[in-house]
C-alpha positions, 0 to 999 in steps of 0.5 A: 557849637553843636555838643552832640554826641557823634556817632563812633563810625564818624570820629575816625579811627587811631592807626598806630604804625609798625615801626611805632609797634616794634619800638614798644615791643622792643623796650617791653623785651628788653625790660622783660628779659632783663626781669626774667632772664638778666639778659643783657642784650636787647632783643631785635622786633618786628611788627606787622599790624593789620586792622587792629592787631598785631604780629611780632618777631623777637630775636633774641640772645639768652642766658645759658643755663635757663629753661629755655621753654618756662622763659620763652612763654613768659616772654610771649606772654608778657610782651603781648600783653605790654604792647596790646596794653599800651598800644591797642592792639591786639596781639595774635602773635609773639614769635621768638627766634633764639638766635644765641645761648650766653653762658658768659664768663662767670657761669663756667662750662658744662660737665 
């Protein structure tokens, strides 16, 4: 039994694949949503990893009324930073595509 040390470009490399990215980065966006938003509706993701990084797409649907810019940054950088931590990934992108604005029933409208 040889208990030497192997060389780190022997060991081989962990890959985490996309769909596996994307379900992390889907559970982290709805429990940051739900923190920083009380958005009910989870977000849709889309990953691509290449070479030790990632990319993501968020869809999402917000609560109205909320600032819209203070929120999206939390967003971004809260997601890049849970999928890069539980993953080991780094994240070089966080795209956010709101696609709906929910003032809900109890908020009442506008003036």
């Amino acid at each position: 039994m040889n208990t030497s040390p192997v060389a780190s470009r022997e060991r081989g490399a962990t890959t985490v694949p996309e769909r596996v990215v994307t379900r992390i980065a889907t559970r982290a966006g709805r429990q940051i949503l739900v923190e920083r938003t009380g958005a009910k509706t989870p977000p849709r993701v889309s990953a691509t990893v290449h070479t030790g990084t990632a990319r993501l797409r968020l869809t999402l649907s917000l609560p109205y009324p909320l600032d819209l810019a203070s929120a999206c940054r939390d967003i971004q950088h809260q997601v890049a930073e849970r999928v890069g931590v539980l993953t080991g990934l780094r994240v070089t992108e966080v795209t956010l595509d709101i696609q709906h604005l929910d003032a809900g029933e109890d908020r009442g409208r506008v003036h």
